[in-house]
C-alpha positions in Angstrom: -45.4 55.1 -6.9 -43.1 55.5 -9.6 -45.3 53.3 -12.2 -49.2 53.1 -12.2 -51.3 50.0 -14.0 -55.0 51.2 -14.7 -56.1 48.1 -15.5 -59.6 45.9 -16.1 -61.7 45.1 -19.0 -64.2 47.6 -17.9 -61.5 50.6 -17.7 -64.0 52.1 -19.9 -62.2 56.1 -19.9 -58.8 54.6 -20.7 -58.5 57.4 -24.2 -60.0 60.4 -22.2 -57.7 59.4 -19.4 -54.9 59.8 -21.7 -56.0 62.8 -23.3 -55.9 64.7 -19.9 -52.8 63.3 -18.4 -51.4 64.9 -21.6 -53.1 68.6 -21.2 -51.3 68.6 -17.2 -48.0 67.6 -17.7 -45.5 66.7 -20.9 -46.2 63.2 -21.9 -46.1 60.7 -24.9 -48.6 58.0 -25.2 -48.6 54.7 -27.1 -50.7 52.2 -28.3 -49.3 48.9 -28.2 -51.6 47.4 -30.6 -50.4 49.7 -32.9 -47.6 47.6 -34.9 -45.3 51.2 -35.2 -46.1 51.6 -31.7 -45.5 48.3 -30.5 -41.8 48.4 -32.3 -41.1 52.0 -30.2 -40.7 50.0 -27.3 -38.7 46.9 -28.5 -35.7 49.0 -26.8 -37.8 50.8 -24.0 -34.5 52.5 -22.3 -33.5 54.4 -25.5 -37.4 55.3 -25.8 -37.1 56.3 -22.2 -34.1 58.6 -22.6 -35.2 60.0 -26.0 -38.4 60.9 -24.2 -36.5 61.7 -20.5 -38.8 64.2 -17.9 -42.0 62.8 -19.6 -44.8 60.5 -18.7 -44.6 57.3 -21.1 -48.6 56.3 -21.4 -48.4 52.6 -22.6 -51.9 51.5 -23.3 -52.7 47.7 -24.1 -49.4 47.0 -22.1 -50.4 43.4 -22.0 -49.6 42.9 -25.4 -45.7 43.4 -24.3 -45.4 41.9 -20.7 -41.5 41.6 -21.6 -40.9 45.3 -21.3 -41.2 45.3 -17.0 -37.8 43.9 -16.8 -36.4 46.9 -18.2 -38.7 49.2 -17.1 -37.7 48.1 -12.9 -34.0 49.6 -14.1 -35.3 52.8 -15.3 -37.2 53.2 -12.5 -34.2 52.3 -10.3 -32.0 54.6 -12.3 -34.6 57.3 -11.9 -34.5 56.8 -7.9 -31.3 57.4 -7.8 -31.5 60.5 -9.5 -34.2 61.4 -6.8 -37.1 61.1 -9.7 -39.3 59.1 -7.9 -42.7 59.1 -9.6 -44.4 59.9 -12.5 -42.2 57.7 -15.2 -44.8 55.5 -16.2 -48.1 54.8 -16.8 -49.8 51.7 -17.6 -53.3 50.9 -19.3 -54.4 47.7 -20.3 -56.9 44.7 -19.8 -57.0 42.9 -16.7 -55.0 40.1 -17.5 -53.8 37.6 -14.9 -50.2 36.7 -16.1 -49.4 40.3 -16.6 -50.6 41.1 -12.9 -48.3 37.9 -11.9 -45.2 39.2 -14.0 -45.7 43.4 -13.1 -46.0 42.2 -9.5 -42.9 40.1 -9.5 -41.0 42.4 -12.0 -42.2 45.7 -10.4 -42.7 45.2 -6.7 -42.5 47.8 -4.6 -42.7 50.1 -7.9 -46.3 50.3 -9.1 -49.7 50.9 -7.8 -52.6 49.3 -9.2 -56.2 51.2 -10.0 -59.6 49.6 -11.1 -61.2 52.0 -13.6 -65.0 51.7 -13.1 -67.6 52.2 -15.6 -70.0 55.5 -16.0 -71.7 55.5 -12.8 -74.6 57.7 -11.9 -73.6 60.4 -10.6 -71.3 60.7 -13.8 -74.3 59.6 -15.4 -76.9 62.7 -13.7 -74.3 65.3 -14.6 -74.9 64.6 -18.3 -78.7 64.1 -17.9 -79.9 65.6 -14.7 -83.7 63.4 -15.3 -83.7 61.2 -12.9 -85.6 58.9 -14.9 -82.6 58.7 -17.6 -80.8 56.3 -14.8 -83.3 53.3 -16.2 -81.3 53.8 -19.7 -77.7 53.4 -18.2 -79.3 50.2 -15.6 -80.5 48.7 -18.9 -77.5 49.7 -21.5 -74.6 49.3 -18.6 -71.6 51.8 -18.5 -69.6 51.4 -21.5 -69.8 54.7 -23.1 -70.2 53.6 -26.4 -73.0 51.0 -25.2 -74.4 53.9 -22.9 -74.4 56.9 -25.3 -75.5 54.9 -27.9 -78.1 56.6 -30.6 -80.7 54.1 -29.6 -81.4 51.0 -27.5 -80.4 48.8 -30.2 -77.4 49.9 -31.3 -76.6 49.8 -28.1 -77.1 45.8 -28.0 -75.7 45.3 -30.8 -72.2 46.8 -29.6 -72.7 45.0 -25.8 -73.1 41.6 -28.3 -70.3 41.9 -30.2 -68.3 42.8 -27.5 -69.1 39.2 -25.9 -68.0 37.9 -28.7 -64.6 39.7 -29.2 -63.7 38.9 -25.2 -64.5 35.4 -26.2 -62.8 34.7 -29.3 -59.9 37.2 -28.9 -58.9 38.9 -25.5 -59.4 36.1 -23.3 -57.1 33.6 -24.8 -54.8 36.3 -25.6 -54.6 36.5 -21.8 -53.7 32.9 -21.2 -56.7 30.6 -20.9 -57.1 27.9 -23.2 -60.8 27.4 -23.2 -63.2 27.0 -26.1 -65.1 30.3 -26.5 -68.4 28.2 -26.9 -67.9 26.9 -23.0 -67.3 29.5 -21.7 -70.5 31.7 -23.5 -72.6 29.3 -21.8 -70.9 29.6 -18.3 -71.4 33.7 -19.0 -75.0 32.8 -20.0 -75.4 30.7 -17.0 -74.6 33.4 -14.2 -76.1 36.4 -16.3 -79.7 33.7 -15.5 -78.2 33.2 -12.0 -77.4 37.1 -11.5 -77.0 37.5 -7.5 -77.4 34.1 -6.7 -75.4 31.6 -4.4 -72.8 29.9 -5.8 -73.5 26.7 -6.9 -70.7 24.6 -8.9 -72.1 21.7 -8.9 -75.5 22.8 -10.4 -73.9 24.8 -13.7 -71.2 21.9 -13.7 -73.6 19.4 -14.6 -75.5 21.7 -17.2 -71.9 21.7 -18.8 -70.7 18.5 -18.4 -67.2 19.3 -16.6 -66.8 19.0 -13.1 -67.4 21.4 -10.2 -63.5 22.4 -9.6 -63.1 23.3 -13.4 -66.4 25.6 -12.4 -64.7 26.6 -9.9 -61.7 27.4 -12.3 -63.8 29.4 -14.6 -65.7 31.4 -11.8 -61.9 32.4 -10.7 -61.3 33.7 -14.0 -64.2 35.9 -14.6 -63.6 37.6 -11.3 -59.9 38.2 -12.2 -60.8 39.4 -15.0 -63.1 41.9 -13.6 -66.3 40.4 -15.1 -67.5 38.8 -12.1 -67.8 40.2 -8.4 -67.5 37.3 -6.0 -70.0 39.0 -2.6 -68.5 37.1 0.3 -70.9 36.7 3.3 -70.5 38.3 6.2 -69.4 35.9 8.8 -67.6 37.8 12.1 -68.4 37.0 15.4 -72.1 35.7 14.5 -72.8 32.8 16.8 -75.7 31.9 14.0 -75.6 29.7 11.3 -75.3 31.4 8.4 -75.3 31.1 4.7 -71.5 30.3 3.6 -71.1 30.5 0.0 -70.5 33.5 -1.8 -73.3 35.5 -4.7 -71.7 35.8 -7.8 -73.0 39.7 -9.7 -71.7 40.1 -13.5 -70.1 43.4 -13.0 -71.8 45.5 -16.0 -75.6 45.7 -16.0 -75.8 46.5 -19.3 -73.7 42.5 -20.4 -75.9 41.1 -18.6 -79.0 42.1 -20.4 -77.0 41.4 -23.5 -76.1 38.1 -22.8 -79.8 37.2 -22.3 -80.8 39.3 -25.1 -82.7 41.7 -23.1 -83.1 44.6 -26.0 -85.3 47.3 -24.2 -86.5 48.3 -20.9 -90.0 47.3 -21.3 -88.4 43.6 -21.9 -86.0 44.1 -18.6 -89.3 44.5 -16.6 -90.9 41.4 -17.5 -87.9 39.5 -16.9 -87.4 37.3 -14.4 -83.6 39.3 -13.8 -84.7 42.3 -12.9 -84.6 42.3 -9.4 -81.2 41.0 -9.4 -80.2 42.8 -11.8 -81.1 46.2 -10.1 -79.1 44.8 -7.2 -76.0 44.5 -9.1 -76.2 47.6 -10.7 -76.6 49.3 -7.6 -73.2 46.9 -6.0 -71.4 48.5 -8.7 -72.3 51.3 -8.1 -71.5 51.7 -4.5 -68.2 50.3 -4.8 -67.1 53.0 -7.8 -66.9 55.2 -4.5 -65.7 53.1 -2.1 -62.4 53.8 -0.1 -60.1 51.0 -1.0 -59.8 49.4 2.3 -63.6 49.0 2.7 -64.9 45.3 2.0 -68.4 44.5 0.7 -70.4 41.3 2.2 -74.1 40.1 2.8 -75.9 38.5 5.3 -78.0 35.9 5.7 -79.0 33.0 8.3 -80.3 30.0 7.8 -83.3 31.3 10.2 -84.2 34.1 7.2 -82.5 37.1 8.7 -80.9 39.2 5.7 -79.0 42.2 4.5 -78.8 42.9 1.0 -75.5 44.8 1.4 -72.4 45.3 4.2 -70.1 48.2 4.0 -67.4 47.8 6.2 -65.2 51.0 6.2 -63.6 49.4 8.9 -64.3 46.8 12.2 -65.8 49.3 14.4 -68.3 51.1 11.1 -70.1 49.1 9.2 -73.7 50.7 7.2 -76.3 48.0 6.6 -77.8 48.9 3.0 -81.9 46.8 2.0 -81.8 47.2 -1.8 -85.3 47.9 -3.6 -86.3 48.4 -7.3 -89.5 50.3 -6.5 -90.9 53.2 -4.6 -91.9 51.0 -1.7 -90.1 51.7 1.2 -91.7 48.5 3.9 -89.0 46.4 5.5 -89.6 42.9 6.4 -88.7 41.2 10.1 -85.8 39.6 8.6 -83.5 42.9 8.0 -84.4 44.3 11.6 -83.3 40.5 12.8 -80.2 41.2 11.1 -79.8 44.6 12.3 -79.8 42.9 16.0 -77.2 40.3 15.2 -74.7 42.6 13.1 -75.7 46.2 15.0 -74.5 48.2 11.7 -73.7 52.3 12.7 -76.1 53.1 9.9 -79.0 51.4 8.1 -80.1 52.3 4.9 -82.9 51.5 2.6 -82.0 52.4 -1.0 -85.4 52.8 -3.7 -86.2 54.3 -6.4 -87.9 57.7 -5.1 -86.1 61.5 -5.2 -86.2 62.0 -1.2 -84.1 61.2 1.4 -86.1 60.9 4.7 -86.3 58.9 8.1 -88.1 55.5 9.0 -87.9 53.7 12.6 -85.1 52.1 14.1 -82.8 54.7 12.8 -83.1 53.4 9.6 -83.1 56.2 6.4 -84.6 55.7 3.2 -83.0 57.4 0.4 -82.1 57.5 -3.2 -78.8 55.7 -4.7 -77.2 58.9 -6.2 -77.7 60.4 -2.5 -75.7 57.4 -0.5 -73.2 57.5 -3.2 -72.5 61.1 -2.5 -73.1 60.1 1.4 -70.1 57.7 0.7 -67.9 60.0 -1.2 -68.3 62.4 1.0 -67.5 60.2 4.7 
C-alpha cells in the first residue's frame, strides 16, 4: 500500500520507529504538533514535490485530518508514474473520525497497523531474569512507565497519563464527555478487569443509562484501551455464556487507575488474577497473524476456556491461563475440550519448563507459546 497508518494510543515505539525508517531509506519526518511543522503541510503537494523519492513520516497526523484529500492525488499521481508504495507514512492516536475520514479519503490506498506495547519477549531480551516479567505485568508496556528508575516513578507517569487522555486527547478526538465520567467508567472496568459485560450494573453506579454505557464501552475499544473478548459460540448445541469480557489493554493502567504502586500491593489485590489474564491476552495477540480471532468459552453448565485462538475454522489451540506454578486442571476445561475439540491445548503458568500433561494437553511458559505462535 502506497500509505501506511500506525496508529493507537498504545503505539508506544512511534520515535524509534521513525528513527529507523530514516537509517534504511531517504526520508523526512514531521511532527504535527510542532506549530513549524504543522504549517509545512498546510500545502502538502508542494511539500511532496520539494521532498519527491522520499518517505514523508507524519506523526500526530490526527491533528490535520484535512491533508488526506490531497494526499489520495499524490498518491494517484504517483501511480501513474508506476511509484506505487512507500509515499507515506502515518503515525498518530487512534482516533475514530480520522479512521472514518482516511478510510473514505484513502480507500484502497492505505494499510492500517496496531503498534503493541513492550511485550515479553521484547521484554527478556533486555533482562533475560525471568523474574524481571513481574516488573513489566505490574508497570505495563509503556517504555517510559516500564523503564522507569523505580516503581514509583513509574505510577506517577501511568497517572498522569490518565489524566492527559482524559482532559486532552480524548476530546480532541471527538467525544464530548466530561473527563470526571468517564475516569469513573475507566475506574469501574480496571475493578471489573476480565469480567462479563454488564451495562446495566456500571450504568446505575453512574447514573446514565445502559446504551450511553454501551456508548462509552465502544469508545474505549476504538480507542484501543479496551479489548472486547467475544465468546466463542460456533456450532455448540450448549447454552452458553453470550456477552462479551471487557480487558483494559495495558496492565500497567490498570494498576494505575486503582492505585496499585508495587507488586507486593498487586498480590493482595483482589485484580490480580485477572489482571495476569489480561496481561497474558495482550500478549498473545502482539504475535498473532492478523486474521486469527480471540474468544472464550463458557456454558452455563461450568465448562470453560480461558482463551480461543482461531488461526482459522479447521485450527483452533485452547489456552487455561494460571498465575502460579500449579499446573491442575479442573473438569470444566476437559468438558470444554469435548465440546470445542481444539488441535492443541495449552496450560500457560508461571514455571521455566515446557513439558506434557494428559489428554494432549502441554504445560508451558508464556514467553515459550509466544515464540510457538510466532513461529506457526
Amino acid at each position: 500500500m502506497p500509505a501506511v497508518a500506525l496508529m493507537g494510543p498504545r503505539q508506544v515505539g512511534k520515535t524509534t520507529l521513525a528513527m529507523e525508517v530514516s537509517q534504511t531509506r531517504p526520508s523526512v519526518y514531521l511532527d504535527l504538533e510542532d506549530r513549524i511543522d504543522l504549517k509545512k503541510v498546510e500545502h502538502i503537494k508542494e511539500f511532496h514535490q520539494a521532498n519527491k523519492g522520499k518517505l514523508i513520516i507524519l506523526d500526530e497526523v490526527q491533528r490535520a485530518p484535512e491533508i488526506f484529500a490531497p494526499i489520495r492525488g499524490i498518491i494517484d499521481q504517483q501511480r501513474r508514474e508506476n511509484n506505487r508504495s512507500g509515499q507515506f507514512l502515518f503515525l498518530g492516536s487512534a482516533s475514530i473520525e480520522l479512521l472514518r475520514q482516511s478510510s473514505e479519503t484513502l480507500a484502497g490506498r492505505i494499510a492500517y497497523a496496531e503498534l503493541y506495547p513492550v511485550d515479553v519477549l521484547e521484554w527478556l531480551k533486555m533482562n533475560p531474569d525471568k523474574d524481571s516479567v513481574r516488573q513489566l505485568w505490574l508497570r505495563g508496556g509503556f517504555p517510559d512507565s516500564a523503564l522507569s528508575v523505580d516503581d514509583s516513578t513509574s505510577l506517577e507517569w501511568r497517572q498522569d497519563f490518565i489524566r492527559t487522555y482524559l482532559e486532552r486527547d480524548i476530546p480532541q478526538l471527538g467525544p464530548r464527555i466530561p473527563a470526571s465520567t468517564l475516569e469513573r467508567f475507566w475506574v469501574m472496568l480496571a475493578h471489573d478487569q476480565g469480567g462479563n459485560s454488564n451495562a446495566s450494573k456500571i450504568a446505575a453506579n453512574l447514573n446514565v443509562s445502559s446504551v450511553t454505557i454501551g456508548r462509552y464501552t465502544d469508545l474505549f475499544v476504538d480507542l484501543l484501551l479496551v479489548r472486547k473478548l467475544l465468546p466463542y459460540i460456533a456450532n455448540i448445541k450448549k447454552r452458553v455464556v453470550k456477552s462479551p469480557r471487557l480487558y483494559l489493554r495495558d496492565s500497567g493502567i490498570t494498576h494505575a487507575l486503582l492505585n496499585i504502586g508495587s507488586y507486593n500491593d498487586l498480590l493482595g489485590h483482589p485484580v490480580v488474577g485477572k489482571s495476569w489474564e489480561g496481561f497474558l491476552i495482550e500478549n498473545i495477540a502482539t504475535y498473532l497473524p492478523p486474521q486469527a480471532r480471540l474468544y472464550y468459552y463458557r456454558t452455563a453448565g461450568g465448562a470453560e476456556i480461558d482463551l480461543l485462538i482461531e488461526f482459522e475454522i479447521n485450527e483452533i489451540w485452547a489456552i487455561e491461563i494460571k498465575r502460579g506454578a500449579e499446573v491442575s486442571l479442573g473438569k470444566g476445561f476437559y468438558e470444554a475440550c469435548e465440546d470445542i475439540k481444539p488441535t492443541r491445548k495449552y496450560i500457560v503458568y508461571s514455571g521455566t519448563d515446557r513439558f506434557p500433561l494428559s489428554h494432549d494437553i502441554w504445560a508451558i511458559p508464556l514467553h515459550q507459546l509466544l515464540e510457538e505462535i510466532r513461529a506457526r
